[in-house]
PyMOL Python script that loads the backbone (N, CA, C, O; Angstrom):
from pymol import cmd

cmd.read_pdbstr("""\
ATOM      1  N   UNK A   1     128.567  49.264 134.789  1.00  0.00           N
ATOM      2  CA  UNK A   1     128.117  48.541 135.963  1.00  0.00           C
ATOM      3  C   UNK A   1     127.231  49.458 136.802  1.00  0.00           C
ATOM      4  O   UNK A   1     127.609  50.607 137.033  1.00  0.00           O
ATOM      5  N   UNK A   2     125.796  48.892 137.377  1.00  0.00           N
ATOM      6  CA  UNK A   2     125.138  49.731 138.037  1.00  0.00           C
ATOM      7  C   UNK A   2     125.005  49.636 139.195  1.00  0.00           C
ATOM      8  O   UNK A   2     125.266  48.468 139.482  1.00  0.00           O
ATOM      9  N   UNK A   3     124.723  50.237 140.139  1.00  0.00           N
ATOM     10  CA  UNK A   3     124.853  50.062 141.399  1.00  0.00           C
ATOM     11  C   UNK A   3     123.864  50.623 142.472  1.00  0.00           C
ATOM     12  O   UNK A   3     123.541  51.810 142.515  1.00  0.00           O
ATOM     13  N   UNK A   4     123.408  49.650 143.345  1.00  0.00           N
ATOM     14  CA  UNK A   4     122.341  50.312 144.125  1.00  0.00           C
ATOM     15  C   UNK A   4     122.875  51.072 145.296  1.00  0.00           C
ATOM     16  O   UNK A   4     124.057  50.994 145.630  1.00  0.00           O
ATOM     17  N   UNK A   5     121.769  51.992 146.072  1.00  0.00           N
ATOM     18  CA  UNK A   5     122.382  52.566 147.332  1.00  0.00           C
ATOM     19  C   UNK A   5     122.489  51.534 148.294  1.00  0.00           C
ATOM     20  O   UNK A   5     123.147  51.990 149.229  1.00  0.00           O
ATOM     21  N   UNK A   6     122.252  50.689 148.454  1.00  0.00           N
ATOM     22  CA  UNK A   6     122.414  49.052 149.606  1.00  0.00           C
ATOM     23  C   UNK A   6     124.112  49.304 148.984  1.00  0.00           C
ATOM     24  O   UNK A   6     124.901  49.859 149.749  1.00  0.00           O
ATOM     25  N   UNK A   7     124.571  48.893 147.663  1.00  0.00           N
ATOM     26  CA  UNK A   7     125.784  48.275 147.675  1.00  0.00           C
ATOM     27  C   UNK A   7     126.860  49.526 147.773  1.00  0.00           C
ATOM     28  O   UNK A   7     128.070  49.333 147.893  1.00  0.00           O
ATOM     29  N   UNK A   8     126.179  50.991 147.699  1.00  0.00           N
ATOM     30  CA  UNK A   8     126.985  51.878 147.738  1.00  0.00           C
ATOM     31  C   UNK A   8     127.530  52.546 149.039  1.00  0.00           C
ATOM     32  O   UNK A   8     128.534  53.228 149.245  1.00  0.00           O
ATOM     33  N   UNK A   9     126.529  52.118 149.837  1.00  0.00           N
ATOM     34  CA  UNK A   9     126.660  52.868 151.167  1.00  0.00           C
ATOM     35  C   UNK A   9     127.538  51.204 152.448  1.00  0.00           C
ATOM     36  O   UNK A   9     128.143  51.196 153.520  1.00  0.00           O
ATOM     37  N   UNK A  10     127.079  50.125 151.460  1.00  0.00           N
ATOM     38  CA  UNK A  10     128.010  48.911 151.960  1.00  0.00           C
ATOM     39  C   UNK A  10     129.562  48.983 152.068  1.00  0.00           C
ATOM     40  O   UNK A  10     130.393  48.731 152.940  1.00  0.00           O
ATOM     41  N   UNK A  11     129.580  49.535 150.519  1.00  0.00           N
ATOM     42  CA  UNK A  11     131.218  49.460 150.280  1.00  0.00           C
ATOM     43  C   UNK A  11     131.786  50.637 151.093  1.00  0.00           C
ATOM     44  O   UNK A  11     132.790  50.505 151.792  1.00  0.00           O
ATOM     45  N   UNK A  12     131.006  51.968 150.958  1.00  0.00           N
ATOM     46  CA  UNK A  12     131.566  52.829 151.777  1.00  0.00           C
ATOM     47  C   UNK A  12     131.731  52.485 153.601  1.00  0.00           C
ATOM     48  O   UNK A  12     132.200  53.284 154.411  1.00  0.00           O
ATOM     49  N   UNK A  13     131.409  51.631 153.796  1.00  0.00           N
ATOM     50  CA  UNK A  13     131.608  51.748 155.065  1.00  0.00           C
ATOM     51  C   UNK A  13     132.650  50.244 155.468  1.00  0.00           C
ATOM     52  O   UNK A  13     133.156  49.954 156.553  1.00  0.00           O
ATOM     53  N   UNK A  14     132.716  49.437 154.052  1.00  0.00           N
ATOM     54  CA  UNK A  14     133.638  48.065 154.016  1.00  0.00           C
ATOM     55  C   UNK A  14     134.488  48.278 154.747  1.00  0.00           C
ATOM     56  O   UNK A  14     134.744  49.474 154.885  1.00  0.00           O
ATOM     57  N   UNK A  15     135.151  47.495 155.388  1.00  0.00           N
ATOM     58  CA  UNK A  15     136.498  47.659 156.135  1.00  0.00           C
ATOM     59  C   UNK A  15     136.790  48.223 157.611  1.00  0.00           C
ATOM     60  O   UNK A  15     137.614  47.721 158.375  1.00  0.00           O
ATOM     61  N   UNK A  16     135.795  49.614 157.966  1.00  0.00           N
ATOM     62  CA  UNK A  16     135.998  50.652 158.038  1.00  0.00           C
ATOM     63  C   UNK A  16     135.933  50.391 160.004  1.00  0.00           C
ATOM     64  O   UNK A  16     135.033  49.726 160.516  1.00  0.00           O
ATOM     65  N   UNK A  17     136.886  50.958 160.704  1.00  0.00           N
ATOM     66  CA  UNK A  17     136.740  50.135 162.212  1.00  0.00           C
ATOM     67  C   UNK A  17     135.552  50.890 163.006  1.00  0.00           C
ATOM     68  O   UNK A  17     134.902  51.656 162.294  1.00  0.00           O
ATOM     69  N   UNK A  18     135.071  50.786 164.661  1.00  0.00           N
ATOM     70  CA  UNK A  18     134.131  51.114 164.808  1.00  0.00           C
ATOM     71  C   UNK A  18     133.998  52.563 164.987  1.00  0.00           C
ATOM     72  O   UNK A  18     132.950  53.128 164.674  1.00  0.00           O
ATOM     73  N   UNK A  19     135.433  53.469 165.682  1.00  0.00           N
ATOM     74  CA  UNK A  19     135.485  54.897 165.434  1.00  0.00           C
ATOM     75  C   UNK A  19     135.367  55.132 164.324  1.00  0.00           C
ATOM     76  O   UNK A  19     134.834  56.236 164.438  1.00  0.00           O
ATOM     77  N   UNK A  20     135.449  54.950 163.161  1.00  0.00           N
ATOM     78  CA  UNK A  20     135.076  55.460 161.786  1.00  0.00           C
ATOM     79  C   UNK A  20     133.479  55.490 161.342  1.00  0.00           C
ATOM     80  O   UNK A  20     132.788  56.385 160.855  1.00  0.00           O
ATOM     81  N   UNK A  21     133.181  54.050 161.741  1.00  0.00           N
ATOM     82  CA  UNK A  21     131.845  54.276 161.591  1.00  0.00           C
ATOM     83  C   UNK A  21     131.069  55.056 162.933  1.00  0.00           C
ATOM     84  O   UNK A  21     129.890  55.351 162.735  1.00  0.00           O
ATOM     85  N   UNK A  22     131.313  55.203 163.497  1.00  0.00           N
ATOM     86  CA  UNK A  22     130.936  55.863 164.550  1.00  0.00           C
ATOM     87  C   UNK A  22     131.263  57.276 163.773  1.00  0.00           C
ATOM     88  O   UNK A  22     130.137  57.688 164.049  1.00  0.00           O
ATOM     89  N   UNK A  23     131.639  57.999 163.288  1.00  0.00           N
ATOM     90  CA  UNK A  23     132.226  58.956 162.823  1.00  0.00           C
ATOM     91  C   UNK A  23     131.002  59.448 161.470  1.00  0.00           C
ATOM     92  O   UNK A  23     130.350  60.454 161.189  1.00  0.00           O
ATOM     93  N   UNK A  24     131.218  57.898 160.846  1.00  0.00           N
ATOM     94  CA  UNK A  24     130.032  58.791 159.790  1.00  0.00           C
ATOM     95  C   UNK A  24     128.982  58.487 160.213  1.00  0.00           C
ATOM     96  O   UNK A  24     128.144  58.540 159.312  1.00  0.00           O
ATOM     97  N   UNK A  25     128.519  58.145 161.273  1.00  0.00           N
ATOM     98  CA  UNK A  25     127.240  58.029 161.352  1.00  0.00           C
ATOM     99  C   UNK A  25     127.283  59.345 162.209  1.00  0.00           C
ATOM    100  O   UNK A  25     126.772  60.179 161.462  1.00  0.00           O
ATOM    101  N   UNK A  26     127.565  59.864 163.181  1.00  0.00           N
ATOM    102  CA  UNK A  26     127.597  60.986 163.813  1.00  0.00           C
ATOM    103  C   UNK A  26     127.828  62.172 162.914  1.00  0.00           C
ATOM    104  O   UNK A  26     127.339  63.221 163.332  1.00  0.00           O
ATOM    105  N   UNK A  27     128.497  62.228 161.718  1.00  0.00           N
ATOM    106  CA  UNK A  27     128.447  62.931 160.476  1.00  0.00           C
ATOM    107  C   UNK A  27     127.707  63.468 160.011  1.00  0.00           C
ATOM    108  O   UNK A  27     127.643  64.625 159.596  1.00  0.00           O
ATOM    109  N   UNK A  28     126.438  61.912 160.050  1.00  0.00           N
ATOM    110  CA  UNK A  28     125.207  62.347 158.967  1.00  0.00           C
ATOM    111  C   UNK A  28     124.048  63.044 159.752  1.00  0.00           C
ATOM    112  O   UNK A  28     123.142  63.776 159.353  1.00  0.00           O
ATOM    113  N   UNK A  29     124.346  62.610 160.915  1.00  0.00           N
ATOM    114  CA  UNK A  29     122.948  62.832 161.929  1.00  0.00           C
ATOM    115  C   UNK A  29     122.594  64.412 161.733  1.00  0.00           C
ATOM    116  O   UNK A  29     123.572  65.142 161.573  1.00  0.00           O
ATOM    117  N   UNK A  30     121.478  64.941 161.729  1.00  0.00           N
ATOM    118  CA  UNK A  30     121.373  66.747 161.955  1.00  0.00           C
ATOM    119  C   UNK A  30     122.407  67.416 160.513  1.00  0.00           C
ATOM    120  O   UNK A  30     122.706  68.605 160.391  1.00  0.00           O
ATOM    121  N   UNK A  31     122.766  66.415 159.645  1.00  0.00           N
ATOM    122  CA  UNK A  31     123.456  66.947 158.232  1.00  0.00           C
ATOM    123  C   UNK A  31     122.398  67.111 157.228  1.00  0.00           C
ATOM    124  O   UNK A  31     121.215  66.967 157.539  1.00  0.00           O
ATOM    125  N   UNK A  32     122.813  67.440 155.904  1.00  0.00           N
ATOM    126  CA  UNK A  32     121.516  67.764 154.460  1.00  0.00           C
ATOM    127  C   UNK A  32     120.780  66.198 154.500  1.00  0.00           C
ATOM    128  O   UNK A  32     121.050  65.089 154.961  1.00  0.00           O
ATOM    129  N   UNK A  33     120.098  66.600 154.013  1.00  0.00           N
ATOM    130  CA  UNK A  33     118.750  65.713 153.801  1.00  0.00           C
ATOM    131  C   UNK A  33     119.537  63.913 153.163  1.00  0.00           C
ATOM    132  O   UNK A  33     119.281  62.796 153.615  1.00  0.00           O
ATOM    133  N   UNK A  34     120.423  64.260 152.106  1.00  0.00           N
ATOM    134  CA  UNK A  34     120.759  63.707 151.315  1.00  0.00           C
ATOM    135  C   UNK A  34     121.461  62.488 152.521  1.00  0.00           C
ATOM    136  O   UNK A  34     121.411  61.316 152.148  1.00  0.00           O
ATOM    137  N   UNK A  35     121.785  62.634 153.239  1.00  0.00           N
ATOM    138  CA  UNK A  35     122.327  61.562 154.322  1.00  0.00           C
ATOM    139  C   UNK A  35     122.019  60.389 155.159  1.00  0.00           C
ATOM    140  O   UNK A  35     122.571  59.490 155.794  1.00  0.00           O
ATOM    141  N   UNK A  36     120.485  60.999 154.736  1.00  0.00           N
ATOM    142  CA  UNK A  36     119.266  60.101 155.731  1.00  0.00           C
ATOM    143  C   UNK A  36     119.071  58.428 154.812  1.00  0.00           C
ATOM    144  O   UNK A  36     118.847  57.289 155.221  1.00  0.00           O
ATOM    145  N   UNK A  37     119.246  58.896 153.710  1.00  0.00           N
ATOM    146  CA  UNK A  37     119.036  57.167 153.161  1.00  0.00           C
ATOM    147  C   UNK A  37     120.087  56.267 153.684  1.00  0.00           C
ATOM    148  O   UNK A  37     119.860  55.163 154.178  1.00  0.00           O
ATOM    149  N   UNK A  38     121.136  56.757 153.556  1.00  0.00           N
ATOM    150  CA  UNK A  38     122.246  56.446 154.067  1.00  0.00           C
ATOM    151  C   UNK A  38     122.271  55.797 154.902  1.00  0.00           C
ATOM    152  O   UNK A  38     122.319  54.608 154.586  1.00  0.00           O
ATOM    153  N   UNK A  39     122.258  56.047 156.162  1.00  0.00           N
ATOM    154  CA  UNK A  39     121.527  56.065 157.442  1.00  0.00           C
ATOM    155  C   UNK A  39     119.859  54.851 157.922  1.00  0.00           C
ATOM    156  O   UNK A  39     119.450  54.404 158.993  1.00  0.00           O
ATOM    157  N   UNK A  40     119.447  54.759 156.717  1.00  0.00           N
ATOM    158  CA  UNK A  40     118.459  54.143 156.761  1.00  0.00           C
ATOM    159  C   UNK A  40     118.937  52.871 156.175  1.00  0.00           C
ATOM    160  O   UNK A  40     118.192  51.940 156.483  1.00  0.00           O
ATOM    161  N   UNK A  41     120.086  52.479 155.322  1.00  0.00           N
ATOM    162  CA  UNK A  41     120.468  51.370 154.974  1.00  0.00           C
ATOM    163  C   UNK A  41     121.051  50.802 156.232  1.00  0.00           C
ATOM    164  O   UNK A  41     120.715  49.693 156.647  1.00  0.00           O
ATOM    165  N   UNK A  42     122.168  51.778 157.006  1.00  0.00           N
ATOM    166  CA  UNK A  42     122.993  51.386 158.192  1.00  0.00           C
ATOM    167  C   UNK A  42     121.824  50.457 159.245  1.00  0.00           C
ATOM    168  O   UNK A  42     121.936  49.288 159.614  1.00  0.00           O
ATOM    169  N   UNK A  43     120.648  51.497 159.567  1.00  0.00           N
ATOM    170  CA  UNK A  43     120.064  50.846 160.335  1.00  0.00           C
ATOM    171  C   UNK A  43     119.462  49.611 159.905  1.00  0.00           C
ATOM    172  O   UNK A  43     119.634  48.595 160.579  1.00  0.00           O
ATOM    173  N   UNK A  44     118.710  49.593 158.756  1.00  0.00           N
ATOM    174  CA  UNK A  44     118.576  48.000 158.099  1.00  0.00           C
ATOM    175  C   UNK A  44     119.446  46.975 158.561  1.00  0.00           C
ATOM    176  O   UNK A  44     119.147  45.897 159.074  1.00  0.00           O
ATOM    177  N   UNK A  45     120.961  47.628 158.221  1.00  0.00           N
ATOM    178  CA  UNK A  45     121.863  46.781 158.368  1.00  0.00           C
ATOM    179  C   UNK A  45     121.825  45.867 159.947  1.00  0.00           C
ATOM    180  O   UNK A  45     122.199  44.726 160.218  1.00  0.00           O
ATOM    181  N   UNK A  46     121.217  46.920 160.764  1.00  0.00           N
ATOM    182  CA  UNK A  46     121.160  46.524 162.498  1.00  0.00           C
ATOM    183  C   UNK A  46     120.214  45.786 162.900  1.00  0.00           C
ATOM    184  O   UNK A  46     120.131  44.851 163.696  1.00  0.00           O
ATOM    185  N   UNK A  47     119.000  46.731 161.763  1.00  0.00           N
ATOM    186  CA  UNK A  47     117.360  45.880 162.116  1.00  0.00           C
ATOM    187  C   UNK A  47     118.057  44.096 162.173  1.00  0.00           C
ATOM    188  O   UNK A  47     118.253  43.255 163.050  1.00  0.00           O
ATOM    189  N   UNK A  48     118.212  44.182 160.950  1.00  0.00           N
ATOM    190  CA  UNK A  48     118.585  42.712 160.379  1.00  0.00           C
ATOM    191  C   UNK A  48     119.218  41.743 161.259  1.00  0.00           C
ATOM    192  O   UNK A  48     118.658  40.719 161.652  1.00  0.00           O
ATOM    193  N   UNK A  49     120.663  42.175 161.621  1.00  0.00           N
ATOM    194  CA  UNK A  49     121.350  41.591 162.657  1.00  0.00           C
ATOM    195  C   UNK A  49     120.854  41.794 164.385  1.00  0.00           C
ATOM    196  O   UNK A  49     121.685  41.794 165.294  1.00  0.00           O
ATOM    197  N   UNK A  50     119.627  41.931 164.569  1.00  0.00           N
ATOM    198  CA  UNK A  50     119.316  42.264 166.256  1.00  0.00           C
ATOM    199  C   UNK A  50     118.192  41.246 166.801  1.00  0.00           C
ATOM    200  O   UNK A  50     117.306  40.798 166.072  1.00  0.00           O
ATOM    201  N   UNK A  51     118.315  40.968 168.019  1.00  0.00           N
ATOM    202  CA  UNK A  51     117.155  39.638 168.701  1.00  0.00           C
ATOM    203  C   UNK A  51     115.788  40.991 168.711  1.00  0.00           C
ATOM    204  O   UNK A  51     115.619  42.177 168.426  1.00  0.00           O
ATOM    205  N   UNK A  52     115.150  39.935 169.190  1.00  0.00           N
ATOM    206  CA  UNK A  52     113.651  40.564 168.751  1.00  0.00           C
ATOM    207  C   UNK A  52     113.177  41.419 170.378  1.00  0.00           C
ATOM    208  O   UNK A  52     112.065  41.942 170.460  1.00  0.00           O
ATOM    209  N   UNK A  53     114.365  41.467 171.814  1.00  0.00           N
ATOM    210  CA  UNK A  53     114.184  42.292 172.464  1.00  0.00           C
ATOM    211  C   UNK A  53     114.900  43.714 171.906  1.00  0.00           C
ATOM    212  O   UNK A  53     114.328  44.803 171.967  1.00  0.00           O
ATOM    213  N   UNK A  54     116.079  43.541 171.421  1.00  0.00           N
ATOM    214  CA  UNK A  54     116.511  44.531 170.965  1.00  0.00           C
ATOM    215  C   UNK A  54     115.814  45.273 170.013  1.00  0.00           C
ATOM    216  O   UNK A  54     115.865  46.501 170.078  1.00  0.00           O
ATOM    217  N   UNK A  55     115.110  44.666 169.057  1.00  0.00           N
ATOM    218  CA  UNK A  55     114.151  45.870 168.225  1.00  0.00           C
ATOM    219  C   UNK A  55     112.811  46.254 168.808  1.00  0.00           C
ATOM    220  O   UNK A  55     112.152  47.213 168.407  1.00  0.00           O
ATOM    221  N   UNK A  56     112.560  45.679 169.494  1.00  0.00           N
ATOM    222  CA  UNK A  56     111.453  46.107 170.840  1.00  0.00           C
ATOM    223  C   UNK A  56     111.883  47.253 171.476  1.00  0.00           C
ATOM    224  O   UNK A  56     111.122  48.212 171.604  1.00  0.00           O
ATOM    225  N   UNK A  57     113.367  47.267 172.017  1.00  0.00           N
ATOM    226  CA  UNK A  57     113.577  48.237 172.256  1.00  0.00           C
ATOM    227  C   UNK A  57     114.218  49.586 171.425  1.00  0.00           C
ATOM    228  O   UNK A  57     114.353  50.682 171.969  1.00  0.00           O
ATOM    229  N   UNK A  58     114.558  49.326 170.122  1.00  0.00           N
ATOM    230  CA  UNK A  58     114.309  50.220 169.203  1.00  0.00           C
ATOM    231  C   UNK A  58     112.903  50.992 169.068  1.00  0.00           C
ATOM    232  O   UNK A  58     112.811  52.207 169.246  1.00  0.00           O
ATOM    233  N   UNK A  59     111.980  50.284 168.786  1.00  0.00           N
ATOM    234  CA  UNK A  59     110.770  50.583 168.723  1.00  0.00           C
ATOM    235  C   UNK A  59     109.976  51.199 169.883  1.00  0.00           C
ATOM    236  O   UNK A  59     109.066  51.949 169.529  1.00  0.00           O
ATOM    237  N   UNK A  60     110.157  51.018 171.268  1.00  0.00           N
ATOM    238  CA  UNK A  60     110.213  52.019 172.137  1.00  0.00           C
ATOM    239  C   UNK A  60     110.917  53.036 172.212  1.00  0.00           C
ATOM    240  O   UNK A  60     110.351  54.049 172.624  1.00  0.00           O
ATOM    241  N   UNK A  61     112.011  53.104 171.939  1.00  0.00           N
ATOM    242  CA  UNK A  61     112.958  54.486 171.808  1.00  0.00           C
ATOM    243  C   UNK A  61     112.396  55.562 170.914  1.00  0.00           C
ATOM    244  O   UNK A  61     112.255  56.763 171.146  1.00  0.00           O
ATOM    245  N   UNK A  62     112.133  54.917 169.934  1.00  0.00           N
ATOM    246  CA  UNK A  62     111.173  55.628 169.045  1.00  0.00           C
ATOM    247  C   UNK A  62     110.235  56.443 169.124  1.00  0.00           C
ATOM    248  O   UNK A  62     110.312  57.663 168.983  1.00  0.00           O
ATOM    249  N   UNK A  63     109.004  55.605 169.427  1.00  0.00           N
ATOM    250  CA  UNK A  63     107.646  55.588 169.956  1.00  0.00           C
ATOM    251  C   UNK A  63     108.407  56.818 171.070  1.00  0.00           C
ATOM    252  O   UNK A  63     108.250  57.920 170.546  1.00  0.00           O
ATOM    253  N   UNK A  64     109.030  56.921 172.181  1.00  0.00           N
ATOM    254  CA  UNK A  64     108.622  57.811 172.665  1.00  0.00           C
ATOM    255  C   UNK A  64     109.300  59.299 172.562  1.00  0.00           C
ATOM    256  O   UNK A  64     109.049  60.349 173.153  1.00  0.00           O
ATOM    257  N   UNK A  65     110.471  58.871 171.347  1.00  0.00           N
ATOM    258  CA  UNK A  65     110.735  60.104 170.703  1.00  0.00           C
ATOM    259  C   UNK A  65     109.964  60.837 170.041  1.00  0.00           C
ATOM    260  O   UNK A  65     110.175  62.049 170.071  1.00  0.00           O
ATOM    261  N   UNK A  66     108.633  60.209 169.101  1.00  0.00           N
ATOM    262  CA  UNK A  66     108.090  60.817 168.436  1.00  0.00           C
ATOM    263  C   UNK A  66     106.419  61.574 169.250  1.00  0.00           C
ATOM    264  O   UNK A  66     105.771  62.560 168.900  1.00  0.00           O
ATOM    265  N   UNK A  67     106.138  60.369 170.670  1.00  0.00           N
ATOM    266  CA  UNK A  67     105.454  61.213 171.387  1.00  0.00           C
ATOM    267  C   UNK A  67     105.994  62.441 172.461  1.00  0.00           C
ATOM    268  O   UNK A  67     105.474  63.454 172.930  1.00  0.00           O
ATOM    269  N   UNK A  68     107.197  61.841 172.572  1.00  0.00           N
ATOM    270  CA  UNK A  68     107.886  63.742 173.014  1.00  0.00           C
ATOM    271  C   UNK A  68     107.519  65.178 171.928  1.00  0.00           C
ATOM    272  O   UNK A  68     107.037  66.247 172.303  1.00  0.00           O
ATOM    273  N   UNK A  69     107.797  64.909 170.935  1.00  0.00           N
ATOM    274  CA  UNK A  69     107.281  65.726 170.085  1.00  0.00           C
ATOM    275  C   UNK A  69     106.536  66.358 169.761  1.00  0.00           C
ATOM    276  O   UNK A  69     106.459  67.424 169.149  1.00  0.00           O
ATOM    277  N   UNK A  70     105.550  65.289 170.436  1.00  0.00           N
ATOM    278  CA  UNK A  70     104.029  66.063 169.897  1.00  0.00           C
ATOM    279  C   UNK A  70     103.317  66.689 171.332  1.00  0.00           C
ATOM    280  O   UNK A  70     102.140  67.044 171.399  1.00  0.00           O
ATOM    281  N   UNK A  71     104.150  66.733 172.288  1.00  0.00           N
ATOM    282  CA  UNK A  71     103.883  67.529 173.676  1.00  0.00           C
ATOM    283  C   UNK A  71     104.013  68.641 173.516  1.00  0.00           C
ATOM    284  O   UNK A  71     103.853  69.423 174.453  1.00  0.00           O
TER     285      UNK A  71
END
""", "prot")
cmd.dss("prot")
cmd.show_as("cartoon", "prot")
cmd.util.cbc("prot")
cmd.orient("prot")
């Protein structure tokens, strides 16, 4: 049986209450490289489920994280 990272990083977090996930996501943050896909499914998971002010304001949070940066 084969399995994608969508259904692997799903099951790992199945069940799991919100201190836990709160836990691995604070885990992965600033961890090896290898964590970030991870992480990029979770947020999918949010993109997906959020109104369209809320990813507006994702997308500002962003935007001005990445122009802090370049100051």
């Amino acid at each position: 049986m084969e399995i994608n990272l969508r259904q692997a990083i799903n099951q790992r977090v199945q069940g799991k209450d919100n201190d836990e996930l709160k836990e691995i996501i604070e885990g992965s943050i600033g961890n090896e490289e290898m964590a970030l896909p991870g992480l990029g499914v979770l947020f999918e998971m949010i993109w997906n489920d959020s109104t369209d002010a809320a990813r507006k304001k994702m997308v500002t949070t962003l935007h001005k994280h990445l122009n802090a940066q370049q100051a």
